[in-house]
Backbone as JSON, one array per atom type, in Angstrom:
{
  "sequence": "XXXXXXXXXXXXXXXXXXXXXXXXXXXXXXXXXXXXXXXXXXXXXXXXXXXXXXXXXXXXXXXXXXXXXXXXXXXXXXXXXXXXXXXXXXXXXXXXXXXXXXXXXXXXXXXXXXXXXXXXXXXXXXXXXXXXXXXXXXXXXXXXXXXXXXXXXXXXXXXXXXXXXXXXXXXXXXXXXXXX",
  "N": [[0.85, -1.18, 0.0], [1.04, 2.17, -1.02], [2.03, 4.63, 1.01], [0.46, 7.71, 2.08], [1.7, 11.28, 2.44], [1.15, 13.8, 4.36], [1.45, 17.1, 4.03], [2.15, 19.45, 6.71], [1.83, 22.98, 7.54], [2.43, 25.38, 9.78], [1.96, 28.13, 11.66], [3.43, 29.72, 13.73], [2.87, 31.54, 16.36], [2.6, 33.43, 19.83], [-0.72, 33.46, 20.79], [-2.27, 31.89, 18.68], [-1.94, 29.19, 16.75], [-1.8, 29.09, 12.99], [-2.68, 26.73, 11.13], [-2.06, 25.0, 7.79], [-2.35, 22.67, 4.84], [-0.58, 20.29, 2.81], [-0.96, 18.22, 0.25], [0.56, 15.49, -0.43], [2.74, 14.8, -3.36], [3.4, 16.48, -6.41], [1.59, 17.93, -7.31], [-1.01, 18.36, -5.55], [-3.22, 18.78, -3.54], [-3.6, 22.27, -1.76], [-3.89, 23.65, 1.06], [-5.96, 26.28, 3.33], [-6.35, 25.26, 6.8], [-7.65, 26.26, 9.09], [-7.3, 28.03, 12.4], [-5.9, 27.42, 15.55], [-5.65, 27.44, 19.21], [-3.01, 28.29, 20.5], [-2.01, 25.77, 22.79], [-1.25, 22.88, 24.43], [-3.1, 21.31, 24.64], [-4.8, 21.57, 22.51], [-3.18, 21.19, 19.66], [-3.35, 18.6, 20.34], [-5.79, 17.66, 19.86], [-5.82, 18.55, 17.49], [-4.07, 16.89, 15.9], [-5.25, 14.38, 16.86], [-7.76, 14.79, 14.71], [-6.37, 15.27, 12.52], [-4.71, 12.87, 11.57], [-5.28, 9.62, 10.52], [-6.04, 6.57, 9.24], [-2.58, 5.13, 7.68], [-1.66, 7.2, 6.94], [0.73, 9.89, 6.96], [1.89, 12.43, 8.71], [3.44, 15.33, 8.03], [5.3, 18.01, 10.1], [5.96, 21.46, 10.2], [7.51, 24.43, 11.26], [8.12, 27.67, 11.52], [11.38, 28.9, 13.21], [11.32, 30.5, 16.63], [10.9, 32.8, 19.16], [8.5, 31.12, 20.73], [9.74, 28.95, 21.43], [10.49, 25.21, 21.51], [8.77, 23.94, 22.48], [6.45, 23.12, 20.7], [7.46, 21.18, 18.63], [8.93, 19.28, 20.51], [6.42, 18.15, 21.56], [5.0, 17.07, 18.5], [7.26, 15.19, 17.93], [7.01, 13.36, 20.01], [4.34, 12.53, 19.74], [4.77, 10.97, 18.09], [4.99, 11.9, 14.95], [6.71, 13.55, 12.21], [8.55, 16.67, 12.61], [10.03, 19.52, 11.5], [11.54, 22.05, 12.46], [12.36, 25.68, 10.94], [14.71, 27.71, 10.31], [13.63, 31.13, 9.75], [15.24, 33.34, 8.46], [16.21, 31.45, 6.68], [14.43, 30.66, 4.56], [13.0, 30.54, 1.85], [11.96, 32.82, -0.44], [9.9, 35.21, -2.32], [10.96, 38.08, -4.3], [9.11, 39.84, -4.75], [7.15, 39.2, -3.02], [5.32, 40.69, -0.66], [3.43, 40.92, 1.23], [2.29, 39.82, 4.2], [0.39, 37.46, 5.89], [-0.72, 35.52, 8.15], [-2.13, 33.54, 7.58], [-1.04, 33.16, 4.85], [1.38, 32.52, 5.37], [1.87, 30.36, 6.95], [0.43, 28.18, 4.69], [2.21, 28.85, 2.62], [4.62, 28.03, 4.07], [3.88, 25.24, 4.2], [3.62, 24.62, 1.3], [6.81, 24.91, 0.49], [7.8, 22.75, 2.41], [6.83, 20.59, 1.48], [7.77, 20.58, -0.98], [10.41, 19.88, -0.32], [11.99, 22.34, 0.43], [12.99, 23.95, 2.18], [15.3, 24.48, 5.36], [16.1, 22.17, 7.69], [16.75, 23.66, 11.61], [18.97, 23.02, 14.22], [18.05, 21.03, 17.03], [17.7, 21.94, 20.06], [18.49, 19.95, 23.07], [17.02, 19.24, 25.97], [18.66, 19.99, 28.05], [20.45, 21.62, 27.14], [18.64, 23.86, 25.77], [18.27, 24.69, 28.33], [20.91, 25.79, 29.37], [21.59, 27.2, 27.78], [19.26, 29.51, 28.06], [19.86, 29.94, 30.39], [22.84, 31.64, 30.13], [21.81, 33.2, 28.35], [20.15, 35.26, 29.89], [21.85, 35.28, 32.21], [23.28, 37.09, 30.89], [21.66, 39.48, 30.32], [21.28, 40.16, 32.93], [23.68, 41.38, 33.22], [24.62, 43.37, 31.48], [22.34, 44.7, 32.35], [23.28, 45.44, 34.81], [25.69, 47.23, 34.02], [24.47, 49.2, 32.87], [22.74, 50.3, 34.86], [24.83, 51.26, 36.74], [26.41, 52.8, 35.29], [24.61, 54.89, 34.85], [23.48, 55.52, 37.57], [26.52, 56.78, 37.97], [26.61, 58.62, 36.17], [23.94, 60.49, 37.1], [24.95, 61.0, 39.71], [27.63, 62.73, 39.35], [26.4, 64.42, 37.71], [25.09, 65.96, 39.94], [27.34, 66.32, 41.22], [28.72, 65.32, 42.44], [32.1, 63.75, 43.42], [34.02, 60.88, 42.99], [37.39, 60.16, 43.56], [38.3, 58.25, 43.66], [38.84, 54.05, 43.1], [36.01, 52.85, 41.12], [33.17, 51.28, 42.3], [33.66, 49.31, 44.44], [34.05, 47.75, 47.65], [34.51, 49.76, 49.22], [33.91, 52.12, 47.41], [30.77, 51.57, 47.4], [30.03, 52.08, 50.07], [30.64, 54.67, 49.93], [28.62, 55.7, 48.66], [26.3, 55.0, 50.15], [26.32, 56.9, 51.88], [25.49, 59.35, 51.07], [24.19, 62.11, 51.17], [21.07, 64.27, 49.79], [19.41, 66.94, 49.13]],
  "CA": [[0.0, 0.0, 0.0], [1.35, 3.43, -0.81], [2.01, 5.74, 1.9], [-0.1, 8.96, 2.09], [1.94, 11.82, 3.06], [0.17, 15.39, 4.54], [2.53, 18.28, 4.54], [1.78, 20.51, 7.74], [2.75, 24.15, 7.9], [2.34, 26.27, 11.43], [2.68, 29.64, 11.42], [2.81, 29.78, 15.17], [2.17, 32.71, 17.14], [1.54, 33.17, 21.04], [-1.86, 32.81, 21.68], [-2.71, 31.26, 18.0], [-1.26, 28.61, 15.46], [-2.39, 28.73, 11.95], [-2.51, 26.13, 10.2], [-2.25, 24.35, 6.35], [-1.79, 21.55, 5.06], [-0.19, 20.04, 1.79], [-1.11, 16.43, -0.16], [1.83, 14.75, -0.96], [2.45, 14.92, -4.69], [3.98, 17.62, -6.69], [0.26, 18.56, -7.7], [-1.38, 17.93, -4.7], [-3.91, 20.68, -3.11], [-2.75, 22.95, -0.38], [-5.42, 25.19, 1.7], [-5.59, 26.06, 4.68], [-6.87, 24.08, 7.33], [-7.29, 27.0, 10.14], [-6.52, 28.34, 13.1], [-6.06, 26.69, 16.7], [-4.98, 27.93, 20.51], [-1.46, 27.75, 20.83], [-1.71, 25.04, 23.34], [-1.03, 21.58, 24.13], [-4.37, 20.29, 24.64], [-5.46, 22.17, 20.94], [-1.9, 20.55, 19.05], [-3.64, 17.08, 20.53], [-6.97, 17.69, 18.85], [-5.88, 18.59, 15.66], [-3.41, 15.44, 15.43], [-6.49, 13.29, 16.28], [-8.39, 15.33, 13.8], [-5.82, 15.37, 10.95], [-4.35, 11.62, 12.1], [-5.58, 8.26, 9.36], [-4.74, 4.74, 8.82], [-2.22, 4.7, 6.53], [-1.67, 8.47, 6.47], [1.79, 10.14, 7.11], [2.21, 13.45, 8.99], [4.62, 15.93, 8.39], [5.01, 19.21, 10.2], [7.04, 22.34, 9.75], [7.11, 25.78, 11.77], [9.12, 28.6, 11.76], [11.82, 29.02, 14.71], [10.9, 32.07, 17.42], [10.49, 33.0, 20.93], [7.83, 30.31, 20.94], [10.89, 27.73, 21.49], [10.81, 24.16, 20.75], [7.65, 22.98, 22.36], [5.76, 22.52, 19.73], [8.06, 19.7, 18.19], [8.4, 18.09, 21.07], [5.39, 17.37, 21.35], [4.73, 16.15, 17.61], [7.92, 14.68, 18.0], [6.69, 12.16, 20.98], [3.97, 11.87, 19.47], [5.42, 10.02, 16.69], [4.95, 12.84, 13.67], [8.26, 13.78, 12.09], [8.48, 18.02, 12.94], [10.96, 19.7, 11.09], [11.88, 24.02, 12.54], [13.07, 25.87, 10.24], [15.26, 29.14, 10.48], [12.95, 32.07, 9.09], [16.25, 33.79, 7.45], [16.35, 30.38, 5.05], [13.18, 30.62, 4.04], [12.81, 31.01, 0.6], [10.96, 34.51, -0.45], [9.49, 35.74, -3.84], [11.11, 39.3, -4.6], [7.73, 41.08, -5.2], [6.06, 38.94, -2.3], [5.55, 41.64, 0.28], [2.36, 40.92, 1.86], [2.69, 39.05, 5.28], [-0.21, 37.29, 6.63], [-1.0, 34.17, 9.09], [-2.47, 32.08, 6.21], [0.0, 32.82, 3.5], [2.83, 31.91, 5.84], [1.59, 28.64, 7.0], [0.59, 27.91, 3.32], [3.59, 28.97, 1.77], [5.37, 26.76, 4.71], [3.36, 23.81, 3.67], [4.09, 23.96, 0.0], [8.11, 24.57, 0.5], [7.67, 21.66, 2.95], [6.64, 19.53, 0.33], [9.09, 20.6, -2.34], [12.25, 20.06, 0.42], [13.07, 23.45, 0.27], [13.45, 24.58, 3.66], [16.46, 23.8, 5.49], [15.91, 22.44, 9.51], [17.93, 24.15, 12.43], [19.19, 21.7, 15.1], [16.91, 21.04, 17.87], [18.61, 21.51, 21.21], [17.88, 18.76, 23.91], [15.89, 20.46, 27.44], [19.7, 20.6, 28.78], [21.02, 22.08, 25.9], [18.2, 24.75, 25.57], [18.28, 25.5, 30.0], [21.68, 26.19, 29.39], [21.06, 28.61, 26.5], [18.6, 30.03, 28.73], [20.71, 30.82, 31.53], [23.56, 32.06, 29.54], [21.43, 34.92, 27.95], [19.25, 35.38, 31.74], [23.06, 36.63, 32.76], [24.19, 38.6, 29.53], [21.0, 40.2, 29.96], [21.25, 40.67, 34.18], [25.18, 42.36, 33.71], [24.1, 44.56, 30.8], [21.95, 45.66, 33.2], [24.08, 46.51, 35.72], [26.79, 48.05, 33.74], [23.67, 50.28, 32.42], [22.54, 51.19, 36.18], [25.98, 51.82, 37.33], [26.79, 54.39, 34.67], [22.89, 55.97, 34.89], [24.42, 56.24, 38.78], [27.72, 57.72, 38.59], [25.9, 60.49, 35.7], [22.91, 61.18, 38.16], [26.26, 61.73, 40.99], [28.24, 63.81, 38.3], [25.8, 65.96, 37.59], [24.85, 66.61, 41.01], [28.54, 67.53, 41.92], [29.74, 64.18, 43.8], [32.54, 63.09, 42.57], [34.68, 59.55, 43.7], [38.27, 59.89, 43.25], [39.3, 56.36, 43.84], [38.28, 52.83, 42.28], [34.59, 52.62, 41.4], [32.6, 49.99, 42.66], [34.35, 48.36, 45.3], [33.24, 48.07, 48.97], [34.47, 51.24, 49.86], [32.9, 53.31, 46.94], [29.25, 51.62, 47.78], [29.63, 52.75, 51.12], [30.5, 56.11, 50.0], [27.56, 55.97, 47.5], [25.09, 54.87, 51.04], [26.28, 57.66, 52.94], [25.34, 60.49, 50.06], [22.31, 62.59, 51.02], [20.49, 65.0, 48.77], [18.63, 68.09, 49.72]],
  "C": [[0.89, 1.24, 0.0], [1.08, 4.39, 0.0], [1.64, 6.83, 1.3], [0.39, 9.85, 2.74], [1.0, 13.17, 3.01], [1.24, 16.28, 5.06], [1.74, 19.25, 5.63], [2.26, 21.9, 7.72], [2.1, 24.93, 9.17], [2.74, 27.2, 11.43], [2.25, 29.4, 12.89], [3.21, 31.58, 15.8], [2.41, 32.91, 19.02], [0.5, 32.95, 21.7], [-2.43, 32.09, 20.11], [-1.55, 30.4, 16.62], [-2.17, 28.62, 13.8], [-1.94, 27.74, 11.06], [-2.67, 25.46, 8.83], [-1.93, 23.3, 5.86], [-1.72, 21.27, 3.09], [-0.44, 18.75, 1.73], [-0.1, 16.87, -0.75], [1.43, 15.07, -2.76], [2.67, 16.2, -5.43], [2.74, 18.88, -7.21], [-1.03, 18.51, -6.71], [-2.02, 19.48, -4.25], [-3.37, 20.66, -1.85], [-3.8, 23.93, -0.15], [-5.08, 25.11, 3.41], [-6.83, 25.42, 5.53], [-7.8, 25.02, 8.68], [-7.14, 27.5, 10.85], [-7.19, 27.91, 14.47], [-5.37, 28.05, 17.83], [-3.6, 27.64, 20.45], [-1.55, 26.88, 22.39], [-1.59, 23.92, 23.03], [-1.95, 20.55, 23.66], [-4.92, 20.97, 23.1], [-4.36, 21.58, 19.89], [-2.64, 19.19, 19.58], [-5.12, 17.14, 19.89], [-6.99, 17.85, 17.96], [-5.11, 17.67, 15.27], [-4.25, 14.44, 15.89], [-7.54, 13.82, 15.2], [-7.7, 15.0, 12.17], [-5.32, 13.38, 10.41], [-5.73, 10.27, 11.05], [-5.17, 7.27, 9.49], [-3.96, 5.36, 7.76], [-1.69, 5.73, 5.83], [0.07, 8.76, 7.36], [2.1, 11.88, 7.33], [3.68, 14.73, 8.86], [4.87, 17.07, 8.66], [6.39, 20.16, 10.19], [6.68, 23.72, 10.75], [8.39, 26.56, 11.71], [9.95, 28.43, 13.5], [11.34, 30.56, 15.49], [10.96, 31.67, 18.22], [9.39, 31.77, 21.21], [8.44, 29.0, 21.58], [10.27, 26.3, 20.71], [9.51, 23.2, 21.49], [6.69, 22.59, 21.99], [6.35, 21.31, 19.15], [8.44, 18.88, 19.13], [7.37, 17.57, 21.54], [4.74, 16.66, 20.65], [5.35, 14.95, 17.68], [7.71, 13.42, 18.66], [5.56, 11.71, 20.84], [3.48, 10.68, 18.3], [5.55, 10.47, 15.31], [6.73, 12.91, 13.76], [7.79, 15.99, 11.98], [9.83, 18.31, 12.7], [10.87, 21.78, 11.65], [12.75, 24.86, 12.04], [13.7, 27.6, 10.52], [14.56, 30.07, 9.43], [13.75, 32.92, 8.4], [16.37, 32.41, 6.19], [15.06, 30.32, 4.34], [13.02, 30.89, 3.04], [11.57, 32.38, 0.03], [10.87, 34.87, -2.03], [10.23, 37.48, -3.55], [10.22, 40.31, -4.29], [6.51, 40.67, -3.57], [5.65, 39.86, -0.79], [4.59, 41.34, 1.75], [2.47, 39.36, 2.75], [1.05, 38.94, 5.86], [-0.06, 35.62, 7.42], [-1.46, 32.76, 8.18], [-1.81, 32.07, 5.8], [1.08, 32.26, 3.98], [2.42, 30.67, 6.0], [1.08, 28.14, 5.66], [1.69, 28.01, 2.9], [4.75, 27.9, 2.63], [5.06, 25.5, 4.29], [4.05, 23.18, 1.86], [5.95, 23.9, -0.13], [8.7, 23.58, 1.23], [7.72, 20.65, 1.99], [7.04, 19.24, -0.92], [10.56, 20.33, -1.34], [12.9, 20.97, 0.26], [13.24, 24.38, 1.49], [14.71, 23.94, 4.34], [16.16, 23.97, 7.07], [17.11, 23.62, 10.54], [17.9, 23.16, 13.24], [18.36, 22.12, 16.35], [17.46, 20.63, 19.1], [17.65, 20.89, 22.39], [17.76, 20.28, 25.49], [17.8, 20.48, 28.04], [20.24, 21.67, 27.73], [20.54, 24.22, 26.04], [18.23, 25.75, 27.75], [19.6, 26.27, 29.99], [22.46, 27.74, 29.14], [20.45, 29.69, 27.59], [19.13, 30.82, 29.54], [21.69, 31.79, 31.07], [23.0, 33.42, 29.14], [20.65, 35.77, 29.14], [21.29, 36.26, 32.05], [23.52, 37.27, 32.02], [23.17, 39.81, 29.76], [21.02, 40.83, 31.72], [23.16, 41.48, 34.07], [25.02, 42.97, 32.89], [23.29, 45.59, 31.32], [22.25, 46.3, 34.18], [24.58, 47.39, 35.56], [25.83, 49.23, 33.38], [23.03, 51.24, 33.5], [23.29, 51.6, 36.59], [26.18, 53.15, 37.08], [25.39, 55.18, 34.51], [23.7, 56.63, 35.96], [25.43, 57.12, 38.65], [27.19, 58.61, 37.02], [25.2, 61.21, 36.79], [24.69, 61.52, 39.3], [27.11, 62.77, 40.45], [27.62, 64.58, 38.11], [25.06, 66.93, 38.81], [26.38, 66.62, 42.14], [29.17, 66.22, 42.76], [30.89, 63.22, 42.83], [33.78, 62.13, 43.48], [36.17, 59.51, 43.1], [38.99, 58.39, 43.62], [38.68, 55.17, 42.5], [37.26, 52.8, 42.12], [34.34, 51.53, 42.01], [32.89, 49.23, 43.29], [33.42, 49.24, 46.66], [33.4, 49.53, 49.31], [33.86, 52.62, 48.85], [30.68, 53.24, 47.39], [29.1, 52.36, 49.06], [29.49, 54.09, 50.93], [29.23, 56.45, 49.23], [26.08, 55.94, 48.52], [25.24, 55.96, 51.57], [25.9, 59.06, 52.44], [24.11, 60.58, 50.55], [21.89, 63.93, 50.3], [19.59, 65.53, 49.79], [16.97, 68.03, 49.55]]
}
């Protein structure tokens, strides 16, 4: 029996996924199918909804802030989920016009020609790691940005620290400053 594949595309979102879907076959119709909750329990109703004997899922979404739990969840539950970097994305010149359908359509049919190219799909240590890593680039950017707010606001009100900044003995001198 010849396998029936169904190209998926997901334009996902935060509070909504849209989705489309592609028949296998280089002539195969593509429409859209569309649009769900971005949750878990709404991703499990539309894979018993879309889900056949004999039928062959395959989904696709752009990468974003959304992270990676959307594919693992196809992923475990036995679909093949491919995320693709939105800079590879193949683009018409003239095509300007950005909506929620045309993207998940247009994902579906470059799905089903192999013309998207995945990004690697980092494992839950992988991505905590990630996580943390930019959690402190983004907590000492903020310091270095309160520090120097501080010693302007002290500069322009006339206090000025001839020694080392930022060491025990300038904080103290920085607690003991009082303003009129």
């Amino acid at each position: 029996m010849d396998e029936h594949i169904t190209y998926v595309g997901l334009d996902v979102h935060k509070e909504t996924i849209s989705v489309a879907l592609a028949v296998g076959g280089r002539r195969g119709e593509v429409r859209e199918h569309g649009q769900i909750s971005n949750t878990p329990a709404a991703l499990t109703r539309l894979l018993s909804r879309l889900s056949q004997p004999g039928a062959v899922l395959r989904f696709c979404y752009e990468a974003g802030p959304c992270g990676y739990g959307i594919q693992r969840q196809l992923t475990a539950a036995g679909h093949d989920c491919e995320v693709v970097a939105r800079s590879l994305i193949p683009r018409k010149p003239g095509d300007r016009i950005k909506t929620d359908r045309r993207d998940a359509i247009n994902l579906a049919k470059l799905h089903r020609a192999g013309e998207l190219t995945p990004v690697w799909i980092p494992d839950l240590t992988h991505e905590a790691m990630r996580d943390l890593v930019r959690a402190r680039l983004a907590a000492v950017r903020s310091l270095r940005q309160a520090r120097q707010q501080l010693s302007g606001f002290l500069l322009r009100h006339g206090f000025h620290y001839n020694r080392a900044a930022w060491t025990q003995m300038h904080r103290r001198w920085v607690a003991g400053l009082r303003f009129e």
